[in-house]
N, C-alpha and C positions, 0 to 999 in steps of 0.2 A: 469582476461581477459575473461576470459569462460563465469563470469557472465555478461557484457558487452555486448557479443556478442548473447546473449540468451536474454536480455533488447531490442536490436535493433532488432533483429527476431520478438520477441513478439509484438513491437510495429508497426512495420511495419505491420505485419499481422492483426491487431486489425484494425489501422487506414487506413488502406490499403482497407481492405473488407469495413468497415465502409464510407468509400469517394468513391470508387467503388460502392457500391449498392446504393447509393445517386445519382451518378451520371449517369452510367449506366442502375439501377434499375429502379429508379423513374423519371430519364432526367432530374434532377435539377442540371444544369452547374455548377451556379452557386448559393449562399446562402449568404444572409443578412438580419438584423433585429432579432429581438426576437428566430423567429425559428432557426437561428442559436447560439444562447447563448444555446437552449436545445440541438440543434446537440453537439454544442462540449462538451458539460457538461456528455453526455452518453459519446461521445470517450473518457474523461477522466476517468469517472467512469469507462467503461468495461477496459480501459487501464489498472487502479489500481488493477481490483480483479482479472483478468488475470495473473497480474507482481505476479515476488516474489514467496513465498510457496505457495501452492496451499490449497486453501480453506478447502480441505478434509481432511489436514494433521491435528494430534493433536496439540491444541493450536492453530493454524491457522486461524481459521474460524473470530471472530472477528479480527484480523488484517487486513485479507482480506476486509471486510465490511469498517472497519475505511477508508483501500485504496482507498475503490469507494469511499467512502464520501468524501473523502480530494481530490480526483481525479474528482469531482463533478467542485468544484472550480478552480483545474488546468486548466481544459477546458476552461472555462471561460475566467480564467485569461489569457489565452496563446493566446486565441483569440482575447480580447483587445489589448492584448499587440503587436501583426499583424498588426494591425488598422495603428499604426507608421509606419512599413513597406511599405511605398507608390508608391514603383517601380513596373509597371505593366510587368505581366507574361504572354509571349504569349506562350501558349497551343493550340492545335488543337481540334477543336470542342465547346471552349468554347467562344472563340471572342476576338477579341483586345479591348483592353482598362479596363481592371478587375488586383486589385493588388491580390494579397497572400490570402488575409483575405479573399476575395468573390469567393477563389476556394477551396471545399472543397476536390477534389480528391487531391491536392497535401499538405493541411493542416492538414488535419484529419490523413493521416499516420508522419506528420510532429510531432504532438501534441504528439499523441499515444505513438511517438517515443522516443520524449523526457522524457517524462513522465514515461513508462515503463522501460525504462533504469534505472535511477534514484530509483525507487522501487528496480528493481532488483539487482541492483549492492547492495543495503542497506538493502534488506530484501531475497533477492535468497540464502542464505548458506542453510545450510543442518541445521538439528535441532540437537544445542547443547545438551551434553549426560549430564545426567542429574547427578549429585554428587553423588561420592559413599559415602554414609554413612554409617559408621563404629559401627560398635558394640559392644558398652561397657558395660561390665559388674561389677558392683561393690558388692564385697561382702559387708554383712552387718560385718562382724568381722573384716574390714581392717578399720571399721569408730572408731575410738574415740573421746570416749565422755569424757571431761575433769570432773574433780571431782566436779568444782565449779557452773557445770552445769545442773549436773543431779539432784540433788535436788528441782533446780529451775523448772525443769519440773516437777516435780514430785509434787511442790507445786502449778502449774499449773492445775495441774490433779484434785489437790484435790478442788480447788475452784471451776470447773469446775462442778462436780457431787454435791456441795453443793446447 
């Protein structure tokens, strides 16, 4: 449950400032065409290396990369998959008649959100401890060597230095 609710924090934060400074920052209402395939394709990416163990931990650091990368395409794909969502959302300040997909302040933490979750519930544990390995000692006088064998090494040996 912990991790869950750290999934939804992260995401909303990510895709929240991300659709916020889009919208706020730059005064782009709204977003469609190509440049939004790159906008959600970052909220995905920073989504992924955000979620989950953080980048700095041991072992981490490639996972996290994989995350952005596969979180590359989430964006993407979450933003197509919006495109079917055709009910339009009246928000203030951005206009009537615009569905889901062409508002990025309420997508971008939508994506983020899903997306981060999902990481983190799968990849947010703690770093498994690592095996104890035991240490065994074998005397060499506890090994027996049967009788029918030690000559055959021995006749080993001797072709050997021939």
């Amino acid at each position: 449950m912990k991790r869950l609710v750290i999934g939804l924090v992260k995401g909303l934060l990510v895709g929240g400032a991300l659709g916020a400074a889009l919208h706020f920052g730059l005064g782009a209402t709204t977003l469609i065409g190509p440049l939004a395939y790159v906008f959600y394709a970052v909220v995905g990416a920073l989504a992924g290396l955000l979620a989950g163990r953080p980048a700095w931990r041991e072992g981490a650091g490639v996972a996290a990369i994989l995350r952005a990368v596969f979180g590359l395409g989430v964006g993407v794909g979450l933003y197509a998959l919006a495109g079917l969502l055709k009910f339009e959302v009246p928000l203030a300040g951005v206009g009537a008649g615009h569905t889901l997909q062409q508002i990025p302040l309420l997508l971008a933490p939508t994506i983020a959100t899903v997306y981060a979750t999902l990481v983190e519930v799968d990849d947010g544990g703690e770093n498994p401890e690592p095996a104890v390995q035991s240490k065994v000692r074998i005397n060499l006088e506890d090994i027996k060597v049967d009788e029918e064998e030690a000559p055959a090494q021995n006749g080993a040996r001797a072709r050997k230095k021939a």
